[in-house]
KEKE-147087 format. One record per residue: z, x, y of N, C-alpha, C in turn; residue in three letters. Coordinates in steps of 0.02 Angstrom, whole numbers, padded with zeros to 5 digits, always signed. Each point is the difference from the previous one (the first is absolute). Layout:
<torbas>
ZXYZXYZXYALA/...
</torbas>
This chain:
<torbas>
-01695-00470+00222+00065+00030-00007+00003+00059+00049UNK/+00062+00026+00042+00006+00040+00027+00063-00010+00046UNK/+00021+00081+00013+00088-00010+00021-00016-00061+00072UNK/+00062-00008-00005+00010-00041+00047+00016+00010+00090UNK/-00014-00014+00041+00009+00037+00060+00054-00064+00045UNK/+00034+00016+00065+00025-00052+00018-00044-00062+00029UNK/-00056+00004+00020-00020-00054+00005+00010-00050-00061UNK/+00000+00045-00064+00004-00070-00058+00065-00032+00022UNK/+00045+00007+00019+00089+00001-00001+00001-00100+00004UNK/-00050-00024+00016+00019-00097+00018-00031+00000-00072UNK/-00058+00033-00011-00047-00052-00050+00057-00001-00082UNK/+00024+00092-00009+00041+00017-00046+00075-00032+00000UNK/+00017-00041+00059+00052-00030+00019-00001-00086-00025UNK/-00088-00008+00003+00011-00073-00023-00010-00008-00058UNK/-00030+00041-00052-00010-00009-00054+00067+00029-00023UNK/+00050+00029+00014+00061+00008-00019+00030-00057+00001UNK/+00002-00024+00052+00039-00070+00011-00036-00073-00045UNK/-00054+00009-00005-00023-00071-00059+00024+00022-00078UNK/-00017+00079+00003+00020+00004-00080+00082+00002-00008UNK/+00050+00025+00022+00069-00003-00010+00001-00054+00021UNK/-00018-00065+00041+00023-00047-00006-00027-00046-00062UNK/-00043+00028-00014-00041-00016-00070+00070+00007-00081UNK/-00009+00051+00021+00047+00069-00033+00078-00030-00032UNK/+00023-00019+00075+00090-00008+00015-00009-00092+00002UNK/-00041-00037-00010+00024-00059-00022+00041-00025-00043UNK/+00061-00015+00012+00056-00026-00067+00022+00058-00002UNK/+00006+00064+00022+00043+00045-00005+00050+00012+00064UNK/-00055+00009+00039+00054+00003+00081+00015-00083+00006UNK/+00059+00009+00042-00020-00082+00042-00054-00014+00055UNK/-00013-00058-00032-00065-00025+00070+00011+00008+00061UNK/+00065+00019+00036+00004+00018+00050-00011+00069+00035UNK/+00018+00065-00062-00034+00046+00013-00082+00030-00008UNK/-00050-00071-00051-00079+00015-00007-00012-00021+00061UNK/+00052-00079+00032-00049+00003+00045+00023+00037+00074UNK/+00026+00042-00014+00026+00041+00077-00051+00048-00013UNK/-00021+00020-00035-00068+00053-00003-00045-00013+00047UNK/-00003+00043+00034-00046+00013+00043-00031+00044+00037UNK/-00071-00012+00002-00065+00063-00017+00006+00034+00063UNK/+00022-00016+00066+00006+00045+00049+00057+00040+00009UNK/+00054-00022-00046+00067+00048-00026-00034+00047-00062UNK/-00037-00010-00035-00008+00053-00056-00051+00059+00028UNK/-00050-00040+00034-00040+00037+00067+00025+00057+00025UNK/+00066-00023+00027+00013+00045+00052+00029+00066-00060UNK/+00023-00013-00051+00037+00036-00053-00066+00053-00001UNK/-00046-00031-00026-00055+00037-00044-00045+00038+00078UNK/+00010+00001+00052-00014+00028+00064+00060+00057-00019UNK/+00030+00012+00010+00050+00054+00005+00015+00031-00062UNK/-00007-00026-00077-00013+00039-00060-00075+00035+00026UNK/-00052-00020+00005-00046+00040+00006-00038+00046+00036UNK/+00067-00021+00067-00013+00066+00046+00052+00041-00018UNK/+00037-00006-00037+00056+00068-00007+00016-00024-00071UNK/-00040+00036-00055+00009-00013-00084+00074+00040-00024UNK/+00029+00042+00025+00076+00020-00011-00027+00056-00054UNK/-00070+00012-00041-00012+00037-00041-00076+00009+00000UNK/-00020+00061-00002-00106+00006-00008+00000-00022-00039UNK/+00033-00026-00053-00026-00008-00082+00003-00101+00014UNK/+00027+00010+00046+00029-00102-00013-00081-00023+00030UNK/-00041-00039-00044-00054-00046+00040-00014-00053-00018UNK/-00040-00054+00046-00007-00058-00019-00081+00003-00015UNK/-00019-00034-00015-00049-00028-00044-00033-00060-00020UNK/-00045-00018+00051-00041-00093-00004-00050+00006-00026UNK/-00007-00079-00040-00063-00009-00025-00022-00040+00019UNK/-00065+00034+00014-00052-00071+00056-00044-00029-00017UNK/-00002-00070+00017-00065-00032+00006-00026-00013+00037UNK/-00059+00038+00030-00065+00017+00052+00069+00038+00039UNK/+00019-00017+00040+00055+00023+00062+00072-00020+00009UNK/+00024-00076-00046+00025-00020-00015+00056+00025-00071UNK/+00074+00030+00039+00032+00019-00061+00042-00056-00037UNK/-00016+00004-00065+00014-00039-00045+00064+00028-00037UNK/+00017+00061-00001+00061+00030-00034+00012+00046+00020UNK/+00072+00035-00021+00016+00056+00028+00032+00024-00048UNK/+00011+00076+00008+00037+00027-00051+00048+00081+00040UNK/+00058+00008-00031+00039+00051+00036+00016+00033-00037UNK/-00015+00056+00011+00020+00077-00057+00029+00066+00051UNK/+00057+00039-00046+00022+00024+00028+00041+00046-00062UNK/+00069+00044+00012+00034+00036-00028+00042-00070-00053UNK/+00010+00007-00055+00050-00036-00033+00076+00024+00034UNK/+00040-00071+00016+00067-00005+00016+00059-00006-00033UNK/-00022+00000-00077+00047-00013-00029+00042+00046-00027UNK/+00073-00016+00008+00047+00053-00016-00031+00060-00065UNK/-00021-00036-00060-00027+00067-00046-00060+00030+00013UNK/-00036-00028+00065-00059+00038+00001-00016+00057+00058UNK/-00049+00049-00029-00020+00048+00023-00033-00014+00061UNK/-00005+00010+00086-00047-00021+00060-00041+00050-00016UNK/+00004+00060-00037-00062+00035+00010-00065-00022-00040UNK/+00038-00005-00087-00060-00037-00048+00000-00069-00005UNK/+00052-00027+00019-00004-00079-00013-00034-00044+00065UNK/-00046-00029-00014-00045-00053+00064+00034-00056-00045UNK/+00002-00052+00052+00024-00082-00002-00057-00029+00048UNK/-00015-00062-00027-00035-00047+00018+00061-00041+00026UNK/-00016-00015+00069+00094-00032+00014-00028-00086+00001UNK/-00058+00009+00031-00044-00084-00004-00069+00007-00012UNK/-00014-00046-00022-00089-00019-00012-00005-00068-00010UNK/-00022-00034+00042-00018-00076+00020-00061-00020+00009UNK/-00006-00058-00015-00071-00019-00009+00017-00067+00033UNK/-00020-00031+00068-00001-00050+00014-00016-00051-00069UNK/+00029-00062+00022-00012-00050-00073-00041-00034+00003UNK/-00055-00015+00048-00064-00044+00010-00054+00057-00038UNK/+00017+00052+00000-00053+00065-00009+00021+00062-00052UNK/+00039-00068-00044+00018+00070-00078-00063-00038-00049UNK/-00004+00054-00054-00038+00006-00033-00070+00006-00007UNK/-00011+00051+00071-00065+00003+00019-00007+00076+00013UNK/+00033+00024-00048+00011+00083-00016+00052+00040+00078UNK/+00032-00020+00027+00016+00039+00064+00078+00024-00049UNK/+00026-00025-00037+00057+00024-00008-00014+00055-00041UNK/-00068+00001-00058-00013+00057-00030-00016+00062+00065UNK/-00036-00006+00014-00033+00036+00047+00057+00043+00021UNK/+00076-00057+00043+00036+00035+00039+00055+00052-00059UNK/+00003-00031-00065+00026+00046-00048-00023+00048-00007UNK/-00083+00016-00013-00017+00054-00034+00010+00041+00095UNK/-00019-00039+00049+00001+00052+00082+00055+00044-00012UNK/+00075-00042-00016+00070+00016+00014+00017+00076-00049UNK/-00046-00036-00051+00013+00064-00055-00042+00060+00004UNK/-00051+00002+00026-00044+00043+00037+00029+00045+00068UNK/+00021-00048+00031+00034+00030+00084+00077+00049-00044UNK/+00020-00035-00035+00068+00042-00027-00019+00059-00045UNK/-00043+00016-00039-00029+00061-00029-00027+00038+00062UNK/-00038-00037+00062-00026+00053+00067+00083+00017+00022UNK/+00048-00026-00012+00066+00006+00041+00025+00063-00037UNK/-00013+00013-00068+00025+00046-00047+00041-00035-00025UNK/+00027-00044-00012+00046-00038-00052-00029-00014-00062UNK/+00041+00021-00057-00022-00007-00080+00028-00049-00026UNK/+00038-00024+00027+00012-00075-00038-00013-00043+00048UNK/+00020-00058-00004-00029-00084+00054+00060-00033-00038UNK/+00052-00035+00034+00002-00055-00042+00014-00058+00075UNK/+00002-00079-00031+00018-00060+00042+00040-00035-00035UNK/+00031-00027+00036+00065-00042-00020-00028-00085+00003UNK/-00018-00025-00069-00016-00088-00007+00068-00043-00016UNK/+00004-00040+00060+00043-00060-00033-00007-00015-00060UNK/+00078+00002-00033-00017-00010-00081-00019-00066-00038UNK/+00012-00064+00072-00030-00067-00018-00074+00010+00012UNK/-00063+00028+00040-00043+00021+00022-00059+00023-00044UNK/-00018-00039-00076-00022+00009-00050-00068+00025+00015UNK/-00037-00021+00070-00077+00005-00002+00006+00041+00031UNK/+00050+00041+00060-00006+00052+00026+00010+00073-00056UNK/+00048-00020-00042+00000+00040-00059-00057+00024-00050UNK/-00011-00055-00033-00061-00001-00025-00048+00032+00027UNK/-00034-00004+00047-00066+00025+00047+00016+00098+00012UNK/+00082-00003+00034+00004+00069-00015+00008+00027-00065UNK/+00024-00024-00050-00013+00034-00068-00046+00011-00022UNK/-00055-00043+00019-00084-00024-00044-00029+00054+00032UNK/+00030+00043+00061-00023+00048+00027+00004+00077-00025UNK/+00044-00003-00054+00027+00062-00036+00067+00012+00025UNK/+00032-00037+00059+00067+00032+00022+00060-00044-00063UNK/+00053+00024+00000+00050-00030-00056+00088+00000+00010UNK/+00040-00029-00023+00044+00001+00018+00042+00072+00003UNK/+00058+00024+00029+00017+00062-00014+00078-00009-00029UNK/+00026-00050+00007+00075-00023-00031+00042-00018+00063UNK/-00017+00004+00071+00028+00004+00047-00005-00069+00032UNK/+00067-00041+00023+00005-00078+00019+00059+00034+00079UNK/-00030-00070+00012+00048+00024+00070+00007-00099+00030UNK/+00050-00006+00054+00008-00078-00009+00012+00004+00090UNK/-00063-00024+00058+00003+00009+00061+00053-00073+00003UNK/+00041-00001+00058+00035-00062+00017-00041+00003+00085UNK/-00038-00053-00009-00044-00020+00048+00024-00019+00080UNK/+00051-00026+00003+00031-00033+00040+00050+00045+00049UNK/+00047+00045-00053+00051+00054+00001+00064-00024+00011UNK/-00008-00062-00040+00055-00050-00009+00022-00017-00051UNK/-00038+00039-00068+00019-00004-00070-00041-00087-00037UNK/-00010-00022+00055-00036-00091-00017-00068+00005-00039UNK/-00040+00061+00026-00066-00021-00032-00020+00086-00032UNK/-00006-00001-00048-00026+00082-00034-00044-00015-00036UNK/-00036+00057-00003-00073-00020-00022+00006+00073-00047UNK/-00019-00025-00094+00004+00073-00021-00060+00021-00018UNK/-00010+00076+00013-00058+00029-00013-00005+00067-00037UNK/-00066+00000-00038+00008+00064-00066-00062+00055+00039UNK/+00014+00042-00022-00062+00071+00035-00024+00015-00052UNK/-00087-00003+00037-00040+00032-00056-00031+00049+00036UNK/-00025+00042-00049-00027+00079+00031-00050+00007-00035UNK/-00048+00057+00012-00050+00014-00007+00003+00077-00001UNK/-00039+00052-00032-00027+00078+00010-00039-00019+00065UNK/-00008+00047+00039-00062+00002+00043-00040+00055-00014UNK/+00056+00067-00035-00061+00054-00017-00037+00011-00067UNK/
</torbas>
């Protein structure tokens, strides 16, 4: 485990792209999983990580031998009721899908929640798709819990595909 630098920017680009296409099956149309592509997310995650927009915003891979297997992004919470000074958000944490359940998603939870207490943030929370039962689960089983807060992304920005999701939070101090 350890922040991420731009050289990661392809490897963190392809394991983005297998898991949301993992992810967005039957939700997006197949025409937008399969327009994904790792030298377009590349170039994204090249320019997030040379210019983070915030000291507090970082990424975060978990490796095997040299090989990153997941990533995770922490930063100020964005959401209209929350505080950027005490509130940290986990905005992603992915675990390639050939290489879950071989502890990297714990790992990158407890990193994320660790890096956001070094950030000074006292709360954490992440936003789980509310169909997303095992991503839920795993963060609850972690001590984090719901806070009453739902929010409904429209994926497309065409009103066709929304995906709803509930926030759970955590103390960090």
């Amino acid at each position: 485990m350890r922040v991420a630098t731009m050289a990661d920017a392809e490897a963190i680009a392809r394991v983005q792209v297998a898991s949301w296409r993992e992810r967005y099956d039957g939700v997006l149309p197949a025409e937008l999983i399969d327009a994904m592509n790792v030298d377009d997310f590349a170039e994204r995650w090249r320019t997030s990580l040379h210019r983070p927009g915030d000291a507090r915003n970082r990424v975060l891979v978990a490796l095997d031998g040299d090989d990153v297997r997941g990533f995770a992004v922490t930063g100020p919470a964005t959401d209209p009721d929350a505080d950027p000074i005490a509130d940290g958000e986990i905005a992603e944490l992915t675990v390639e899908p050939d290489h879950r359940r071989q502890g990297h998603g714990s790992r990158l939870l407890q990193a994320s929640v660790e890096t956001m207490r070094s950030d000074r943030f006292t709360r954490g929370t992440v936003w789980v798709a509310g169909s997303d039962d095992a991503t839920r689960t795993f963060v609850t089983e972690a001590g984090w819990a719901a806070d009453g807060a739902h929010r409904e992304l429209d994926l497309r920005g065409d009103g066709a595909v929304r995906v709803k999701q509930v926030r759970l939070h955590t103390a960090l101090d």
